[in-house]
N, C-alpha and C positions, 0 to 999 in steps of 0.2 A: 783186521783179518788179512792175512798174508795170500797175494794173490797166484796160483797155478803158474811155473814158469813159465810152461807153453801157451796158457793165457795171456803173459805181462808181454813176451815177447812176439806175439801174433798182434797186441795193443801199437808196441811201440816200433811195430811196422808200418803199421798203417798210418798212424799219425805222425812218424819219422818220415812217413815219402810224402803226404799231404801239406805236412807243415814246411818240407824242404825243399818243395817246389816250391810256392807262393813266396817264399824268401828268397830266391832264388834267382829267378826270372821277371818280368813286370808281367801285371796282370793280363796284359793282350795278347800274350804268346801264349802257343798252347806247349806244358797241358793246361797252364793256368786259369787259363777261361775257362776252360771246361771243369776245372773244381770251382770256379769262384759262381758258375751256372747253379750246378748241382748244391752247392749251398746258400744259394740264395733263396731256396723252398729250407725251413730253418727244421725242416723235418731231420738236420744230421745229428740235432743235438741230441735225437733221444739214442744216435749211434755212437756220438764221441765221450770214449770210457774215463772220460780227468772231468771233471769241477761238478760245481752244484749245478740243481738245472736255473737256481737265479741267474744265473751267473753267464752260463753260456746260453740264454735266452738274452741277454744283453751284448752279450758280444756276436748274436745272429741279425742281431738289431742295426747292430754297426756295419757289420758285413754289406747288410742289405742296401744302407744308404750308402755305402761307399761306393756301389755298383756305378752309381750317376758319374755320365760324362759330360752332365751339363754344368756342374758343378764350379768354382772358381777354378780347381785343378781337377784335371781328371785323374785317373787311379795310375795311368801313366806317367803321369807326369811327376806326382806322389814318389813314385817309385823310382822313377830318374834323381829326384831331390834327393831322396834318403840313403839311396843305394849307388849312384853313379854321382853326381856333381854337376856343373863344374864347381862349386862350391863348395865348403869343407862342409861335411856330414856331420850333423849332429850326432849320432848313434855309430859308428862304424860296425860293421859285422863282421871284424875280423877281429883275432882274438889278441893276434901279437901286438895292437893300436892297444890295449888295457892290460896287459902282460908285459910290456917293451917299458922303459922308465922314457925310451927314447918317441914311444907312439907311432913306430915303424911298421912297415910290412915287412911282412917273411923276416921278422924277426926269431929270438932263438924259440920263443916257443915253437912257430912254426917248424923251424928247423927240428928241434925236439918232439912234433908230432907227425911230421916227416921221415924221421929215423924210425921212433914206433910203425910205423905204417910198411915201412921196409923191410922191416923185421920180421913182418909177420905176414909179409907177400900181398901188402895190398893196394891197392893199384885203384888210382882215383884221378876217371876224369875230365876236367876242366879245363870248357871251353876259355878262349884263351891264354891271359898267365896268372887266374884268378889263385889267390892264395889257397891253399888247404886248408885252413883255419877261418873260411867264409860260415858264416853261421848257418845259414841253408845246406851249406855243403857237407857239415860235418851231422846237421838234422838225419840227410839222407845218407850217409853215411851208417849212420845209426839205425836206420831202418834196413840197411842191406847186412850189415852186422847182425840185427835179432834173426835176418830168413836166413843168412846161412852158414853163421857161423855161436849159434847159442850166446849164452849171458858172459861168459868170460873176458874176451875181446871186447863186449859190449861193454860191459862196466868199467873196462878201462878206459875206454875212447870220454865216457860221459865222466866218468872222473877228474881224469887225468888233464884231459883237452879242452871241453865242453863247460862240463858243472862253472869252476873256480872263476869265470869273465861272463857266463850268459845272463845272470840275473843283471851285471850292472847295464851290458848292450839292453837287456828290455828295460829296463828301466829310464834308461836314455829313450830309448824308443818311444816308450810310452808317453814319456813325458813332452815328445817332439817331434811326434810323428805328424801332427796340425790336419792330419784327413783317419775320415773313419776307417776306411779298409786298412790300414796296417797299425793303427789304435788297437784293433779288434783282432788281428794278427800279435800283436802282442802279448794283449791280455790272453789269448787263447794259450801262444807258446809258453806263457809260465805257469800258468795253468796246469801245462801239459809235463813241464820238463821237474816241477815241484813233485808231482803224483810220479815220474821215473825217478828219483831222486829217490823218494820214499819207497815205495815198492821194489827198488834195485839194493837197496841199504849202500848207498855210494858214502864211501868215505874220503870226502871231499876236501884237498887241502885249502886251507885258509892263504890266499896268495895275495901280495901286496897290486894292487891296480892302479892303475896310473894314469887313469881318463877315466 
């Protein structure tokens, strides 16, 4: 059943700015805390519109235990590993590091989602000299594309920029993420970006990846 535009796109605002934050930022900084609060009573699953509720009753599960900062890492520290360094990242969330043959930043994809972005007056931005092509970045991105600028813009950005490198970034993620809070962030985001994929009819090119 094909879902109301104004429905898919009031969906994939909401879960474009939730999910874009917590990728984003580390969990200590607000607004993060303040979503990772709020869904720690697992009452959100009966409000988030993507997966089964097996499914995201497991992934309220993880949320829940990753809250602990008594843990061997705290969700902090998580998130400095995965996201900052100084170690080389298992998962990178930028898209040119699986688009580039060379596994560069601001590589030409960037560059190529840069030029789109220019062309179309839109203007993104990020604290320090954080790529375009940051996965959080381009989440929330997608959420300010459904409030105000309709599905057109919108399904090219998740096409074109997004689709073709996010499954393998979760995938890596998943598989290396070693704490529950962003395990559970992952499974949530493909969850979420499978059900926009589908309900957007994105014609997604098959693109060579390279990490």
């Amino acid at each position: 059943m094909s879902v109301p535009t104004e429905l898919r796109l009031r969906n994939i605002a909401l879960c474009g700015r939730v999910l874009g934050q917590l990728f984003s930022a580390p969990p200590g900084a607000d607004p993060c805390r303040s979503l990772l609060t709020t869904m720690a009573d697992s009452g959100w699953i009966n409000e988030w519109p993507y997966g089964e509720l097996s499914i995201l009753r497991d992934i309220a599960e993880l949320l829940a235990s990753g809250r602990d900062n008594n843990a061997d890492e705290t969700p902090d520290e998580a998130y400095q590993r995965l996201f900052i360094g100084p170690y080389a990242l298992p998962a990178p969330p930028w898209g040119s590091v699986y688009l580039d043959k060379d596994n560069v930043l601001f590589g030409a994809s960037t560059l190529a989602l840069r030029s789109w972005m220019r062309a179309n007056n839109i203007e993104m931005h990020n604290e320090g000299l954080e790529p375009e092509d940051h996965f959080g970045a381009l989440l929330l991105l997608s959420a300010w594309l459904a409030e105000q600028h309709g599905d057109v813009l919108l399904d090219t950005l998740l096409a074109q920029h997004l689709c073709p490198w996010s499954g393998r970034y979760l995938e890596l993620l998943t598989g290396n993420a070693d704490h529950p809070l962003y395990l559970a962030l992952a499974k949530l985001a493909r969850v979420t970006l499978t059900h926009w994929q589908r309900e957007c009819a994105l014609d997604v090119p098959m693109l060579e990846l390279y990490f």
